[in-house]
C-alpha positions as CSV (number, residue, x, y, z in Angstrom):
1,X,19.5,-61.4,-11.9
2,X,21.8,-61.8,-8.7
3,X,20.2,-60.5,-5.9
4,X,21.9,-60.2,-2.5
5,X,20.2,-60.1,0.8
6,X,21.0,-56.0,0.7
7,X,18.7,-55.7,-2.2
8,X,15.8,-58.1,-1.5
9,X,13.9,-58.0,1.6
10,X,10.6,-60.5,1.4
11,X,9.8,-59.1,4.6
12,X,9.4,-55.5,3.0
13,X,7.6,-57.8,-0.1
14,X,5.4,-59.3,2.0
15,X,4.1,-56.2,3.8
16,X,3.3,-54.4,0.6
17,X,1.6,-57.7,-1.0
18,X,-0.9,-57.4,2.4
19,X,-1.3,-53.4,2.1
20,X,-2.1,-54.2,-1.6
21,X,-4.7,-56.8,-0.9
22,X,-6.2,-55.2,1.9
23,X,-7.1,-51.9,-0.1
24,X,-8.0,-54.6,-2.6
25,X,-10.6,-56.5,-0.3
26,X,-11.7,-52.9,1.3
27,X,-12.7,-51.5,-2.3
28,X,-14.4,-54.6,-3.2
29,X,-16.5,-54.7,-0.2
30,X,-16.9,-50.9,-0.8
31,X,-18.5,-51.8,-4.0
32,X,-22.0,-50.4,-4.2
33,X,-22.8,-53.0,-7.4
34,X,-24.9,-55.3,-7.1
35,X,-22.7,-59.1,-6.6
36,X,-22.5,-61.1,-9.2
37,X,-23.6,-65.1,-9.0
38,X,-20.5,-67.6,-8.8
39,X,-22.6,-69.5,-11.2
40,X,-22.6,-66.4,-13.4
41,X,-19.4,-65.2,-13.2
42,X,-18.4,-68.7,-14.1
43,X,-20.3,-68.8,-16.9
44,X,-19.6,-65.3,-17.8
45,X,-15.6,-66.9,-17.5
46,X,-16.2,-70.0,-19.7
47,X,-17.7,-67.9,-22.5
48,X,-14.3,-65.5,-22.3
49,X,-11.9,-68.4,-22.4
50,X,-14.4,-69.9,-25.0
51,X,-13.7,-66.8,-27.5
52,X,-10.1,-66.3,-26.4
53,X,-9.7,-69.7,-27.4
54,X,-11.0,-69.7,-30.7
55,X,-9.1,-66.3,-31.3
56,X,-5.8,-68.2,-30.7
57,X,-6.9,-71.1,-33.1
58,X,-7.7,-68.8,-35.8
59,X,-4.3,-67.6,-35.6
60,X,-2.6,-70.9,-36.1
């Protein structure tokens, strides 16, 4: 793709990537669950990969 300075602006790309991870931020702290761990979620993580893994090696 050739893009010109006319159809990119990163200044415009940054300012929507900060909107979008402010509302982001704001909903997760407006959250009413209860947090999870870190050493849950990691765990909770490993086990995902874990499965997703051995899906992809069934495959093959």
């Amino acid at each position: 793709m050739n893009v010109t300075n006319d159809e990119f602006d990163p200044a415009s790309d940054e300012d929507a990537y900060t909107a979008w991870l402010i509302r982001q931020v704001q909903a997760s702290l407006d959250d009413p669950r209860p947090s999870i761990p870190d050493e849950v979620s990691r765990a909770l993580m490993a086990d995902k990969r874990a499965r997703l893994k051995q899906k992809v090696d069934q495959r093959r």
